[in-house]
C-alpha positions in Angstrom: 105.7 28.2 -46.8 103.8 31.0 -47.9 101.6 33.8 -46.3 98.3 34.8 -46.7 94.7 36.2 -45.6 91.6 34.8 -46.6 88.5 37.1 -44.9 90.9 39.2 -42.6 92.8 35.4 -40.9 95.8 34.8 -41.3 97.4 31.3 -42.6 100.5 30.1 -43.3 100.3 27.3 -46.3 102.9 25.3 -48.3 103.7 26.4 -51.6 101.2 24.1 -54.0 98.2 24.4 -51.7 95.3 25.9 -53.6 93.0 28.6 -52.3 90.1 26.2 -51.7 92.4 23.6 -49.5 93.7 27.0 -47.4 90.4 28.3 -46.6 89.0 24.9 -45.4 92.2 24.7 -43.2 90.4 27.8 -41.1 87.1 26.0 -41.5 85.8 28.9 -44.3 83.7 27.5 -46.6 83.8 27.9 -50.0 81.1 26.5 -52.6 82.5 23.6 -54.9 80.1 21.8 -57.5 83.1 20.2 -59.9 85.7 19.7 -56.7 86.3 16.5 -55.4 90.4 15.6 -53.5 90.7 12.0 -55.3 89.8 14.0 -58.5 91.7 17.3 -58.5 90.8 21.0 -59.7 88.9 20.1 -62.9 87.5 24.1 -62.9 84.6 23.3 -65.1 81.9 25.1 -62.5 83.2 28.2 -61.3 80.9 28.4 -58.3 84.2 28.2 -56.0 85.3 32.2 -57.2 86.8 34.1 -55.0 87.9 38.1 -55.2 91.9 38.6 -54.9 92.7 42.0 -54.0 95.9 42.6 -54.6 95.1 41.8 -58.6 91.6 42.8 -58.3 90.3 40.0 -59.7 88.1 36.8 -58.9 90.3 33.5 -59.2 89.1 29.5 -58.9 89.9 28.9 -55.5 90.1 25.0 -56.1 92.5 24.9 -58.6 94.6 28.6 -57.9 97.6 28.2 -56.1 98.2 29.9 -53.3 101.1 33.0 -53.4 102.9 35.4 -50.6 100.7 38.1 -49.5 97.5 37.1 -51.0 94.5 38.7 -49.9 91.6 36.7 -50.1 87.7 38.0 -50.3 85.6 34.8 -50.3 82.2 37.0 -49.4 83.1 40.3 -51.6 80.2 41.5 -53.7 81.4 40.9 -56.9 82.0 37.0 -55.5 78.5 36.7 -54.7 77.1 38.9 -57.9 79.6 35.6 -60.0 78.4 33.3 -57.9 74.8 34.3 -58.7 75.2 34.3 -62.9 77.1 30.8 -62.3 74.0 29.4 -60.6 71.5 30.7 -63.0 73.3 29.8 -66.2 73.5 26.2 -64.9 69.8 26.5 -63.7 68.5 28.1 -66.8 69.7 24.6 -69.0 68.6 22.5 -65.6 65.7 19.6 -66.8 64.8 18.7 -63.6 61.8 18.6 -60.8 63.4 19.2 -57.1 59.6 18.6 -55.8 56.9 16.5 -57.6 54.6 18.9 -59.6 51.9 17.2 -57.6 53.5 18.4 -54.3 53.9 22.0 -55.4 50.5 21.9 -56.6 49.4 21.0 -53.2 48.3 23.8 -50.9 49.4 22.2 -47.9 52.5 20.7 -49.9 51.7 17.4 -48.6 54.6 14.8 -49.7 52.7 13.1 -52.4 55.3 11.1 -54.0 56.4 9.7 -50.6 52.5 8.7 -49.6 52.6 6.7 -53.4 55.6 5.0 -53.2 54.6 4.1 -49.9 51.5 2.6 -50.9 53.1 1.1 -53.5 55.1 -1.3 -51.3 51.8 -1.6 -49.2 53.0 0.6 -46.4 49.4 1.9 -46.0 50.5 3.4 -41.9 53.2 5.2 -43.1 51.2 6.5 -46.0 48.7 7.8 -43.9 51.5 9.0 -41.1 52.9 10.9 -44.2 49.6 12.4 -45.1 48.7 13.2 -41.5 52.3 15.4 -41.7 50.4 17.9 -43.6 46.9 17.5 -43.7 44.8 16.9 -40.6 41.4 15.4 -42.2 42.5 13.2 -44.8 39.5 11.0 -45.4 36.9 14.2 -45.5 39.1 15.8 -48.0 39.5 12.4 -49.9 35.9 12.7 -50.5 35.1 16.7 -50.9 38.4 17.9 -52.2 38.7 19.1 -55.6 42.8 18.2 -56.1 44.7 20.8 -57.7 47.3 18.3 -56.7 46.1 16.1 -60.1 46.1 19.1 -61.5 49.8 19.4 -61.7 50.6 15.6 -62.1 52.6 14.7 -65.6 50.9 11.7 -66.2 48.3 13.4 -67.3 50.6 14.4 -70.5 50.8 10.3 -71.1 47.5 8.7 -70.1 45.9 10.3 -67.8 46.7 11.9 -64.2 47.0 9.6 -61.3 44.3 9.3 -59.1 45.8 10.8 -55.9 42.9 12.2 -54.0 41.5 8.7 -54.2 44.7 7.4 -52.8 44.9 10.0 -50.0 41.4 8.8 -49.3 42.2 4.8 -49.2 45.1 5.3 -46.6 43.1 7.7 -44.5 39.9 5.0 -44.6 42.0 2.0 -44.1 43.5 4.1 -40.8 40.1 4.5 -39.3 38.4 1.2 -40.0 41.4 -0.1 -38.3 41.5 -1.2 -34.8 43.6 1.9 -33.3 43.8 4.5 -35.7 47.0 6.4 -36.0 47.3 9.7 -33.5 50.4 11.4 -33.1 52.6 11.0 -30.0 51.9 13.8 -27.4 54.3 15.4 -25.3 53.8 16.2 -21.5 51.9 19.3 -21.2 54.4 22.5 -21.7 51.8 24.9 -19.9 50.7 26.9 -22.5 47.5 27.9 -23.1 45.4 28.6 -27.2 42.7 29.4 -27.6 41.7 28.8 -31.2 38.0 30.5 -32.3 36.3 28.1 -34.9 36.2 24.7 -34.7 36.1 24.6 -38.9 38.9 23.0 -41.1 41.4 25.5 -39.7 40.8 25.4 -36.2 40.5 22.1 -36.3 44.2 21.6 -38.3 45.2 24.1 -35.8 44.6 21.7 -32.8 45.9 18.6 -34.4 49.0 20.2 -34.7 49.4 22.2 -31.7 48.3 19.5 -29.5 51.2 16.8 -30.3 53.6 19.6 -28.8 52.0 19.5 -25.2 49.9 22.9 -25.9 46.6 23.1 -24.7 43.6 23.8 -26.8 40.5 24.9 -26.5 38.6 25.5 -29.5 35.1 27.7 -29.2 32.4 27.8 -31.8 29.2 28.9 -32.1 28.1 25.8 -33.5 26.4 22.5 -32.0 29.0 20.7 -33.4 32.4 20.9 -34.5 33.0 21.1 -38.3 32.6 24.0 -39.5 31.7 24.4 -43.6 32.8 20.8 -43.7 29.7 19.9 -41.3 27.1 22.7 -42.2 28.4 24.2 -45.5 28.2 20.9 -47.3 25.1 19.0 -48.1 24.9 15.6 -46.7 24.4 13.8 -49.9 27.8 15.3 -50.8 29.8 12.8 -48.6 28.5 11.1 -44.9 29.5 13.5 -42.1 30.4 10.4 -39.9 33.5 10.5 -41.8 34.3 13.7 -40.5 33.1 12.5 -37.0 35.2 9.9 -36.8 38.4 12.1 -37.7 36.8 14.8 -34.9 37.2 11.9 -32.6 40.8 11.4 -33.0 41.6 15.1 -32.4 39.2 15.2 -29.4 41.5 11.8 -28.2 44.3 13.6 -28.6 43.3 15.9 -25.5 41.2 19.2 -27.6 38.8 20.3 -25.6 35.5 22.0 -27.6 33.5 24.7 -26.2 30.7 25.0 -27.9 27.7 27.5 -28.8 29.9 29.9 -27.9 30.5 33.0 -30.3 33.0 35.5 -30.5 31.4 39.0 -29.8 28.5 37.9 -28.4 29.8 34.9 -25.3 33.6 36.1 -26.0 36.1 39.1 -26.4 39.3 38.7 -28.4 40.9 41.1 -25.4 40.5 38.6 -22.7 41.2 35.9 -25.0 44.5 37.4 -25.2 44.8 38.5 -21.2 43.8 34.4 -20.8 45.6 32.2 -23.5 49.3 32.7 -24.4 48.3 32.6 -28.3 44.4 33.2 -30.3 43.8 31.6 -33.2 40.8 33.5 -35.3 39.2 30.8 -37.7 36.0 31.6 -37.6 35.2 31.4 -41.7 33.0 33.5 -43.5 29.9 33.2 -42.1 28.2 36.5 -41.1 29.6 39.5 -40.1 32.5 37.7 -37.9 34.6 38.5 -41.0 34.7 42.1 -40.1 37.1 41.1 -37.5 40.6 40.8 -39.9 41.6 41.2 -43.1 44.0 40.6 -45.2 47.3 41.9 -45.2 46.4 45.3 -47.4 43.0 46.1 -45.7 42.4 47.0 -42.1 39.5 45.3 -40.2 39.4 46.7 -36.5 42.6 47.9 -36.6 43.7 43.7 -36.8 46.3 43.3 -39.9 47.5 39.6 -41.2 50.8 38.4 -42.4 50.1 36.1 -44.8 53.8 34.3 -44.9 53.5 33.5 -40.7 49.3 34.4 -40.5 50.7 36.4 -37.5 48.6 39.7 -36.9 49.7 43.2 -35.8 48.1 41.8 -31.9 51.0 40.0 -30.0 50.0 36.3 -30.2 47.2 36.6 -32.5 46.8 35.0 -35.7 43.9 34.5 -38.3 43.9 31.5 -41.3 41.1 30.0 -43.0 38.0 31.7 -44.9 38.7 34.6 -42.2 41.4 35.8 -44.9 39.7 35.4 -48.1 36.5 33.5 -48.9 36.9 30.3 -50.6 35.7 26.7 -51.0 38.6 24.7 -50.7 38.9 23.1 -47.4 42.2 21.8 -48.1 43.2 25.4 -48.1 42.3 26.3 -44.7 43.5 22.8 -43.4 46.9 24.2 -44.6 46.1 27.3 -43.2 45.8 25.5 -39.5 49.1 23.6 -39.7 51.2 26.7 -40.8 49.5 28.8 -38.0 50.5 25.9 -36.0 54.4 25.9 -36.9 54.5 29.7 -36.3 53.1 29.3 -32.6 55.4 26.7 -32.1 58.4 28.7 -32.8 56.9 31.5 -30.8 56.2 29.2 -27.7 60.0 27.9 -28.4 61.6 31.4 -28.1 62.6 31.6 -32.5 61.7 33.8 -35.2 58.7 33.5 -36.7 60.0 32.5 -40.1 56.8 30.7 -41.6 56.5 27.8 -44.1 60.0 27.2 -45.3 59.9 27.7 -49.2 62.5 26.2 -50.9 64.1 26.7 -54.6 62.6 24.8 -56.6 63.7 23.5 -60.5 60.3 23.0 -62.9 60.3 21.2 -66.1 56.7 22.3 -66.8 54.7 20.8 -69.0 56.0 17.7 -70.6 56.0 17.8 -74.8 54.1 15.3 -76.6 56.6 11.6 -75.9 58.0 12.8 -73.3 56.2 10.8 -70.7 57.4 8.0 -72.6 60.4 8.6 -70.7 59.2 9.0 -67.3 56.8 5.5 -67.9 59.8 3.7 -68.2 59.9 3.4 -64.8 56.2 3.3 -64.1 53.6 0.8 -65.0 52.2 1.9 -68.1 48.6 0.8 -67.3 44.9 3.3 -67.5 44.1 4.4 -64.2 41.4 2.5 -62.6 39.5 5.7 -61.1 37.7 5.0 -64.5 35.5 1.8 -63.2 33.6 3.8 -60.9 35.9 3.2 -57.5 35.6 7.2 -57.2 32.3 6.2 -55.2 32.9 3.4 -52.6 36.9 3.9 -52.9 40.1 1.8 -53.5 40.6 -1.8 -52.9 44.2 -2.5 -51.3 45.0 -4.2 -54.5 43.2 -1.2 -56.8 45.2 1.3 -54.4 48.4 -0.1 -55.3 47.7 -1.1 -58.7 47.1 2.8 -59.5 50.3 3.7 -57.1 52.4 2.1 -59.5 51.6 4.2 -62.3 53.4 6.6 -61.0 56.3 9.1 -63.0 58.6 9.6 -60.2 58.7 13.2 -61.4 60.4 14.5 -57.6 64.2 14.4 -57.0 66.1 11.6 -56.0 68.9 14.1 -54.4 66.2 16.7 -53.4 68.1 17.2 -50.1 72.1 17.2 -51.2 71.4 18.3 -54.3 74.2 21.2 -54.6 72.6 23.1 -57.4 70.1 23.2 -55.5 71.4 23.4 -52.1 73.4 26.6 -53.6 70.4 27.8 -55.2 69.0 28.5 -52.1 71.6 30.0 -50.7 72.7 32.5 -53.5 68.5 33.3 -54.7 68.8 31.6 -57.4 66.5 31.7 -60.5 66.1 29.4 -63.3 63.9 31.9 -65.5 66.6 34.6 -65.3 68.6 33.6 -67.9 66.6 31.3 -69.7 66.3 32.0 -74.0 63.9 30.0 -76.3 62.2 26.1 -75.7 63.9 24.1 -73.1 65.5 20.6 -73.9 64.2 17.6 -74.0 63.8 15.5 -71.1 65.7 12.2 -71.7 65.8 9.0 -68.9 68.8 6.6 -69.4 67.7 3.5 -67.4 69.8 1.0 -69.1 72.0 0.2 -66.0 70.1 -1.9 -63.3 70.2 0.4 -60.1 71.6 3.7 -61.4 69.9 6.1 -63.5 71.4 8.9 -65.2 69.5 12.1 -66.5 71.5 14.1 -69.2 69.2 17.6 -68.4 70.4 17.3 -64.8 74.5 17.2 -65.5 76.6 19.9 -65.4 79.1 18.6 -67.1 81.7 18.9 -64.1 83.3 15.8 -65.1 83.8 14.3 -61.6 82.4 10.9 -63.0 84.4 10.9 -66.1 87.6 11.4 -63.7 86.2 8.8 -61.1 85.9 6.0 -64.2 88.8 7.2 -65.5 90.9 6.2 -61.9 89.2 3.1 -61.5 90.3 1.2 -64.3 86.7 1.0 -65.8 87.2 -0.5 -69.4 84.4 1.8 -70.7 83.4 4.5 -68.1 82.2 7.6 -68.5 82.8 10.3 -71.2 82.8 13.9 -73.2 80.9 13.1 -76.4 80.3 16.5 -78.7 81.4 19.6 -78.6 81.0 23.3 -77.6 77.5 24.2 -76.3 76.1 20.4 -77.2 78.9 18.6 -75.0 77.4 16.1 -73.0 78.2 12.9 -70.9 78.1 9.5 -72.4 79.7 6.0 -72.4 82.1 5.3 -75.1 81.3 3.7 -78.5 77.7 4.0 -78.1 77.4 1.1 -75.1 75.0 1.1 -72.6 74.8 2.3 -68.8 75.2 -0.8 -67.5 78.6 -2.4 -69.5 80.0 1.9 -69.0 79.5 1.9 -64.9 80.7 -1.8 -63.8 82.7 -0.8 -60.6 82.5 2.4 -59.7 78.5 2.9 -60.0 77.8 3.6 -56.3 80.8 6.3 -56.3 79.7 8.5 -59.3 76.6 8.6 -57.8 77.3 10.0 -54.6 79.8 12.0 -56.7 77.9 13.5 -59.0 77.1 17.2 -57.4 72.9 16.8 -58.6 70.9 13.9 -59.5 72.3 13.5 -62.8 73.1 10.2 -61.6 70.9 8.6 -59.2 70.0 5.2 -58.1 66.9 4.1 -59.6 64.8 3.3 -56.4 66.5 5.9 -53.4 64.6 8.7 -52.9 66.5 10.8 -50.1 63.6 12.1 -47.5 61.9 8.8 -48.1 
């Protein structure tokens, strides 16, 4: 038996336990991305390092033995400094999306890929459930929006971009032509109190997403009507406004209640506001001189400051989104704005830290070189789009909607959520731009097996799946093929996917430590 200390505890091991096995004996977690029991040490990753005192020196905890008086550091600065240039070597050769580009694209970061695939198996509800997580007025902004989400979509590179506004726009209209229209389920009422000033995209976002937690609203504008710029910034020949009535109605359904001709300055004061409501929302736009009432976070308006990660001000349970912060014409902006202001005062009404919108690491591929979305259609139907017949005016058919859903890359992650590169990433700031030198490699799509996939820019080469085929018996499996910075993954003798991964498919997948291997058609999130 031998004797050691891993972060100041004690534990007594027997002799050929390694460092890793020790430490999760006293439930200390250790990062592996090559480590699996059935597998052995294989050591190829080096995220598992850990700082040995006694030699001064970082050792592989998953395949170093341990010895008599060890004394183990698994959270010592130079650990996490390794740890670090690990994660950001393997990120810097990483040919991978964690998010679709059209997601990050998004301002509200709506789940775009989700809301296709959905439509693609004609799950129009939960397409327009999905939207509704991040965006309040889908059918208005199906119509006015100018999507920066196409913007970032890689068809484009191929064909031309997919028509996701229009899609967006299908789900939202096929939701309120319907006989109940989808609203959110409301909690009983929690006893809080917001006011929200400005019943425009972001007050109104601000309700929809408030409201569903029990809060009480009331939203005051100095308008006839609720709306905002969407109502009396935009000319009427620009889209009909009983579209944006008929989304009003669902939020005044839900339990808002509107007050208004009522303007702040003039019929209220932000300090009984605050004596009154247990949070104030500021959304008033641009208009006028009701902007001199905040800034943003480097200018000072009235002594009233914004943070722009939590839209929290320097006023205890104030806080300010929309055109109030900077002027602009993009509603689906502000609509963001809302829903964000919304999680913070739910986390402030709930007793947490006001952490904000939760940004995650995120891999990018960028822009795709010329064939490479000859890869990605491989799994997508390689048809034009049909925004081209002129549908942009009266909008998608069910059949047109999922006609165009199917031309879809599937750019997002199919692991975006166990991923460990990029679970670790996260945790240890990783970057993939830190260590990155010259042109990237090319994105390549093996999709010769019929439910795994396997991308080569993804693997690590940990060799957990060449050990796994190895065990099984597979006549073919998995293999090293090259050598030195080239080394790669392959089956032997040039065969395919499908005759290399005959039994053990399933388990390299949910081995394999990112979505190098993946099944074709599991998206996890989905």
């Amino acid at each position: 038996m031998i004797n050691l200390t891993i972060d100041s505890k004690k534990i007594t091991a027997r002799e050929g336990t390694s460092v890793l096995q020790a430490a999760q004996a006293l439930s200390i977690e250790i990062p592996t991305m090559c480590y699996l029991e059935r597998c052995g040490p294989l050591t190829s990753c080096m995220v598992c390092v850990v700082y040995e005192a006694g030699s001064d020196r970082l050792i592989p905890a998953c395949s170093m033995p341990v010895a008599e008086g060890m004394l183990i550091d698994t959270a010592h600065e130079r650990v996490l400094k390794a740890r670090k240039d690990t994660l950001d070597l393997l990120l810097s050769e990483h040919v991978g999306n964690c998010e679709g580009p059209c997601q990050r694209a998004c301002p509200a970061y709506m789940n775009i890929p989700l809301m296709i695939r959905q439509i693609k198996a004609s799950g129009f509800r939960e397409a327009l459930q999905t939207v509704k997580k991040n965006i309040a007025l889908p059918a208005v902004l199906g119509r006015i929006c100018p999507a920066p989400c196409e913007l970032g979509c890689n068809r484009k590179y191929h064909d031309g971009t997919l028509s996701i506004c229009m899609l967006k726009r299908f789900v939202a209209d096929a939701d309120l032509a319907s006989e109940a229209p989808y609203m959110p389920d409301i909690k009983e009422a929690s006893g809080k109190k917001v006011a929200i000033i400005g019943a425009g995209p972001a007050g109104l976002a601000a309700a929809f997403y408030l409201l569903p937690a029990g809060h009480a609203c009331h939203v005051f504008d100095d308008h006839a009507e609720p709306g905002g710029l969407l109502r009396y910034g935009i000319p009427d020949e620009k889209y009909d406004k009983s579209v944006l009535d008929a989304e009003i109605e669902v939020i005044r359904k839900m339990g808002v209640d509107f007050r208004m001709n009522m303007k702040l300055g003039r019929d209220l004061e932000l300090a009984d506001l605050r004596k009154n409501y247990d949070a104030v929302v500021l959304a008033t736009g641009h208009a006028g001189s009701e902007r001199d009432w905040i800034e943003g976070p480097k200018r000072i308006s009235r002594g009233i400051m914004v943070d722009r990660r939590t839209f929290q001000t320097n006023l205890p349970g104030v806080f300010a989104g929309g055109n109030v912060l900077a002027e602009g014409r993009m509603a689906i902006r502000s609509l963001a704005h809302g829903r964000f202001i919304a999680e913070s005062i739910n986390q402030l009404f709930d007793d947490m830290p006001l952490s904000g919108y939760e940004r995650r690491f995120n891999s990018v591929i960028g822009k795709l070189n010329p064939g490479e979305g000859q890869q990605f259609v491989q799994l997508a139907a390689d048809h034009k789009s049909v925004q081209e017949t002129g549908y942009d005016v009266k909008g998608f058919t069910e059949a047109e909607a999922v006609h165009e859903s199917a031309r879809c890359f599937k750019c997002d992650c199919r692991k975006k959520l166990s991923c460990k590169l990029r679970n670790y990433a996260d945790s240890y700031s990783g970057s993939q731009q830190r260590f990155k030198t010259g042109d990237r490699r090319e994105f390549e799509l093996n999709v010769q097996h019929e439910t795994v996939l396997f991308e080569s820019g993804k693997c690590i080469k940990c060799g957990l799946c060449v050990e796994i085929t190895k065990q099984s018996g597979e006549d073919l499996g998995l293999t090293f093929v090259k050598r030195g910075f080239d080394v790669g993954i392959a089956v032997p003798l040039n065969e395919s996917l499908q005759k290399g991964l005959v039994k053990v498919a399933m388990e390299c997948v949910q081995a394999c430590p990112t979505a190098a291997l993946a099944l074709r058609e599991a998206f996890e999130g989905d």
